[in-house]
N, C-alpha and C positions, 0 to 999 in steps of 0.2 A: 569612439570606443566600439571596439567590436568583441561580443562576449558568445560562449556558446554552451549549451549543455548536453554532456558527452556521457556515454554511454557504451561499453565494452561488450561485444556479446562475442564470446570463445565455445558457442556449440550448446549453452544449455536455453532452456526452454524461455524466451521471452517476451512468447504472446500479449502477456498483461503488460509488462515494459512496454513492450509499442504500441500498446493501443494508448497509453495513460501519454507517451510522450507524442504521439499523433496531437492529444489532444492539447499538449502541450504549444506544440508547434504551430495549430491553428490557432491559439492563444496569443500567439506572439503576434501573429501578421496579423491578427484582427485588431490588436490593440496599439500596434504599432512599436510594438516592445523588442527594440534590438539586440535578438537571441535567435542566434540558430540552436536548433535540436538536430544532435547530431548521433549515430549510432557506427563505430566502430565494426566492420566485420572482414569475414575470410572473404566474402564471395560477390557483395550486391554494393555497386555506385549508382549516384545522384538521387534523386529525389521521388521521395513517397508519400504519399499522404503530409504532405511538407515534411519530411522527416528528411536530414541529408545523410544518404550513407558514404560513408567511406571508408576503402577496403586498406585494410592495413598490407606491411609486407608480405609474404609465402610463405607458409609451416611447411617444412618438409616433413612428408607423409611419417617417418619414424616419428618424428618429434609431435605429430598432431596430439599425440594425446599429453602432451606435454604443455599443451599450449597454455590450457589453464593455469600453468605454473611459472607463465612468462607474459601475465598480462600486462606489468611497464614495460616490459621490452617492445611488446605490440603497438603497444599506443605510439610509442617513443618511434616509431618507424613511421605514425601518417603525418609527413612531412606538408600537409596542406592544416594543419591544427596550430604551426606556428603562425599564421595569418592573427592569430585572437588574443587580445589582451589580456581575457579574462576566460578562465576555463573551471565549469562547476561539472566537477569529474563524478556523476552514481559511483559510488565507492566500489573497488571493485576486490575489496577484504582485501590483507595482505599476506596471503598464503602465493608466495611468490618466492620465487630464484632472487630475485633485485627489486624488491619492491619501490624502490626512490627513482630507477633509472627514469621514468618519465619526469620525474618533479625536477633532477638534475640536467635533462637537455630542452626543457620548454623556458620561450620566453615566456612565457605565460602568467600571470595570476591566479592560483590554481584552490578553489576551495571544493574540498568533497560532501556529498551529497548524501547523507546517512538516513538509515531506514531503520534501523535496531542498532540494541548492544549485541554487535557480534557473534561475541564470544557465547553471550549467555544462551542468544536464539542457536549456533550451532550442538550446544550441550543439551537443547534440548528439542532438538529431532534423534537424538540416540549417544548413548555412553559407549557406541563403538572405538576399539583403538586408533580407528584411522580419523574419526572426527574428532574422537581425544587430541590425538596430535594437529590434525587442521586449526583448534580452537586454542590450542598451545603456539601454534606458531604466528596464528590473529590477535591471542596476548603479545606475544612478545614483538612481531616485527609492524604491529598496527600502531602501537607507539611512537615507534622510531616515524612511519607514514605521517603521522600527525603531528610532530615536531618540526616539519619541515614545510607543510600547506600552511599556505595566506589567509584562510577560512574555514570557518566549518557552517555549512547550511544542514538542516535536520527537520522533520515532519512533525517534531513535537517539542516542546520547552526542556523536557527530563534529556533525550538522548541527545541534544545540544547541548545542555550543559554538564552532561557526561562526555563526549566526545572531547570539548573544550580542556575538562580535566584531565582527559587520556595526555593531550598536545603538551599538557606544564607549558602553557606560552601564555602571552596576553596576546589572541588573535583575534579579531573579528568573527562573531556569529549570530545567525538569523534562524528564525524556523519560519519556516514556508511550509506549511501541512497539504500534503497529499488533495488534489482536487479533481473534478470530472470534469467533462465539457457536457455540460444539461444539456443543450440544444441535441444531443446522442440520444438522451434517455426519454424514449416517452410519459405521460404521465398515466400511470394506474391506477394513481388511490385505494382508497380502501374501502371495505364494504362494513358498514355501521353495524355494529355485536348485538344483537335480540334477546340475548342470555341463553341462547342454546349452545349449539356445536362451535367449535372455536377454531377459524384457521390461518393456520401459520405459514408462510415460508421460510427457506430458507437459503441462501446462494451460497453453494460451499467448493470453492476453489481449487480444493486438494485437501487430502486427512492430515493437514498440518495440529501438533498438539495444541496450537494458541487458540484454533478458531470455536475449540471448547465443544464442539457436536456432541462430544461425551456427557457435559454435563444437562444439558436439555435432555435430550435421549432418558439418561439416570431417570430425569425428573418424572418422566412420561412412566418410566416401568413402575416407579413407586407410585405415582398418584391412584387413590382409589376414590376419585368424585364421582359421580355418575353422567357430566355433562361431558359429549365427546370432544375430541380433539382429532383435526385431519394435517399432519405437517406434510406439506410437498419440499423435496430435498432436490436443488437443482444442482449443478454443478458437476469437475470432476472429479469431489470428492462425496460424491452422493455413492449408492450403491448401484447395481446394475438396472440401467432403464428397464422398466415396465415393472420393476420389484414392490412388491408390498410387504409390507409388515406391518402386524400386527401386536403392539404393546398395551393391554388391559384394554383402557374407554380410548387409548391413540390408535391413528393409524399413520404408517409411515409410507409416502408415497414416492419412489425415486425416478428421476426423471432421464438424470446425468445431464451433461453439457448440451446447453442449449444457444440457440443466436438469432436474433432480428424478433421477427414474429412468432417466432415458436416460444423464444423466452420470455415476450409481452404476454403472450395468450397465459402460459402457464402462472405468471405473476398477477393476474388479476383474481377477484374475488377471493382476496384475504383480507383479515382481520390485520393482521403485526405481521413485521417482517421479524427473524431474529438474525442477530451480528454475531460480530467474536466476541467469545463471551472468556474465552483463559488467555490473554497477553499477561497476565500474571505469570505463567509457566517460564517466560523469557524474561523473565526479570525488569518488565516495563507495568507502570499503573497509567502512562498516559496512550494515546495512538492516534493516529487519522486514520480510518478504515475505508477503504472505498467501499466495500459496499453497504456500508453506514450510511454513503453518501448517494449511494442511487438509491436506498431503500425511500431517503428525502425527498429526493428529484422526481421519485415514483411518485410523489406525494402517501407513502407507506408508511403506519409511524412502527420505531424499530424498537429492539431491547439488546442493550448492550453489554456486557461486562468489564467495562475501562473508564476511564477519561478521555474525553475526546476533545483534544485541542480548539473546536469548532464549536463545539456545541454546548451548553450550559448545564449546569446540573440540573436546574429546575427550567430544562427545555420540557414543554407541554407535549412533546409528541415522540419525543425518548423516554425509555422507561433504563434504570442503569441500574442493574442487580451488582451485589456485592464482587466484587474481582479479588475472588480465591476459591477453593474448593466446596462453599457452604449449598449443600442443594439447591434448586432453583424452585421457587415455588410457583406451581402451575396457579395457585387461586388469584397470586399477584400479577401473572398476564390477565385471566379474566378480566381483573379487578381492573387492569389498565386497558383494556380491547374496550373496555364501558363507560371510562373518562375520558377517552378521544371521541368515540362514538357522541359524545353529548357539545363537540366543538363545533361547532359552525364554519364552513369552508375554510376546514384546517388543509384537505388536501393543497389547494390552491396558496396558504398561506407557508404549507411545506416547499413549496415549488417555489415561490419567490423570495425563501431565505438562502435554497441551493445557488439563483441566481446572483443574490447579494454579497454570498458568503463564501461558495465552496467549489464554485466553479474555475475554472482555469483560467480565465479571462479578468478574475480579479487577482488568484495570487502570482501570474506568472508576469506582470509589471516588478516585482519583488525583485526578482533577480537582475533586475537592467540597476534597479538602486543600489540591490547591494553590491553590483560588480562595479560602483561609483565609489562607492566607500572602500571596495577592497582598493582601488587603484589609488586613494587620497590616507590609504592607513598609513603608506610606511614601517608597514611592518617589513623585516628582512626574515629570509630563510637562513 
């Protein structure tokens, strides 16, 4: 059985993809899990950081920006992806010219690989007419895409068994939640609360509405305690490096994108990391966050606003505020930065649940199983 997991890139930005399927792809050869991770592109063949590229057909220059609107057609042209039995496709939406032409010329067994509901996370990056219509034509011809795949794999229980419902089929589905490779992350820990000043990070990717910035922030302008607060904001959706602000008893420290040592240094000497806190805006209560999952591997304990497929509700080193609009109470981090403070090498106990639970190297065996059961389903297209 030869299975592989594919990935389309048409020109936009997919930094976080390749590092997550790097880490992927070292997952497979360590564990011995027969899966190539493969990334579709214009420009770059063989091999990277184990990752295999292969460069699809030519866009003629007119049509380059067309390209995003012929992503079956693309794929349907790397005539070395008919070698694989089994093909788990990152969904790549169905805002397409012909969205099925891939699933009609592969031999393949083809299950897609979903991260959201669609439709809902494109409604709400903006109620513009052009994502109106994008999200109109991800209703309608995401349907038809899903009525004709052998599977559906997904990052959480909810958008599996929504996708599953999109299909109307009895097809095979798994969730395999989003994972890191730890051996990447060093560990930080955290530094035990005294009852004074209180501090936070936070790693913020981009000013996506889900990742909720807004609602900490709120928190910080309304709170009037007198014990400070210092948030350092790394990412690139922090504000402009060297920026400060100042909110009442907070202070807001921005750093922007950071990497290697510069982002260990900054991640040390805090209290809580803080996560996404509105996946509620996208119409999901559950999620796998990665950086949920390195704030773990940091041995950092985090505050989230979801369900986290991984992690329990009464996990000792996750604090889980309500997932909706209800303020976020600053007394209830204190409160929490003071009952991890009193566990005894919790960091080290955080760093060997990442190892146990969340790292790549356990869930990326998942995929050689379920591409066993997609080939022994019998399901027809």
């Amino acid at each position: 059985m030869r299975c592989a997991l594919v990935a389309l890139d048409v020109g936009l930005s997919l930094a976080g993809v390749e590092n997550a399927m790097a880490g992927q792809a070292r997952a497979a050869a360590e564990t011995g899990t027969p899966l190539d991770v493969i990334i579709v592109n214009a420009t770059r063949s063989g091999r990277e950081n184990g990752v295999l590229y292969m460069r699809h057909a030519p866009v003629h220059d007119r049509l380059r920006r067309l390209s995003r609107l012929m992503k079956a057609r693309l794929l349907s042209t790397v005539r070395e992806l008919d070698a694989y039995d089994v093909i788990f496709l990152r969904y790549p939406t169905a805002v397409d010219i012909d969205p099925l032409r891939f699933l009609r010329t592969t031999r393949a067994r083809v299950a897609t690989v979903h991260h959201a509901k669609e439709v809902s996370e494109q409604l709400a990056t903006s109620r513009s007419p052009g994502i109106v219509v994008r999200a109109g034509l991800e209703y309608v011809q995401g349907r038809r895409v899903l009525q004709h795949v052998d599977g559906i794999v997904a990052v959480t229980d909810e958008i599996r068994d929504f996708q599953l419902a999109r299909s109307g089929r009895a097809i095979p589905g798994r969730t395999i939640a989003n994972g890191i490779d730890v051996t990447k992350i060093p560990i930080t820990g955290f530094v035990p609360y005294d009852g004074g000043e209180l501090r936070l990070k936070m790693l913020s990717s981009s000013h996506a509405v889900w990742h909720g910035n807004d609602r900490i922030l709120s928190a910080l302008r309304s709170y009037r305690g007198s014990r400070r607060i210092v948030v350092d904001m790394i990412g690139s959706g922090s504000g402009t490096p060297g920026a400060v602000e100042e909110l009442g008893s907070a202070t807001i420290r921005h750093h922007g994108l950071l990497h290697g040592a510069a982002l260990h240094d900054a991640m040390r000497n805090a209290h809580l990391g803080i996560s996404t806190l509105a996946f509620f805006r996208t119409g999901l209560r559950q999620a796998a966050v990665l950086k949920t999952r390195d704030y773990i591997a940091r041995g950092l304990p985090s505050v989230i606003g979801y369900d986290d497929v991984d992690v329990a509700p009464d996990c000792p080193f996750v604090l889980q505020i309500p997932s909706d609009d209800t303020p976020v109470s600053i007394d209830a981090l204190f409160d929490f930065a003071a009952r991890v403070s009193a566990i005894p090498g919790l960091p080290a106990t955080m760093r060997a649940f990442a190892e146990s639970v969340l790292d790549w190297r356990v869930k990326v065996p998942t995929f050689s199983a379920f591409a066993s059961e997609l080939l022994d389903s019998g399901v027809s297209r």
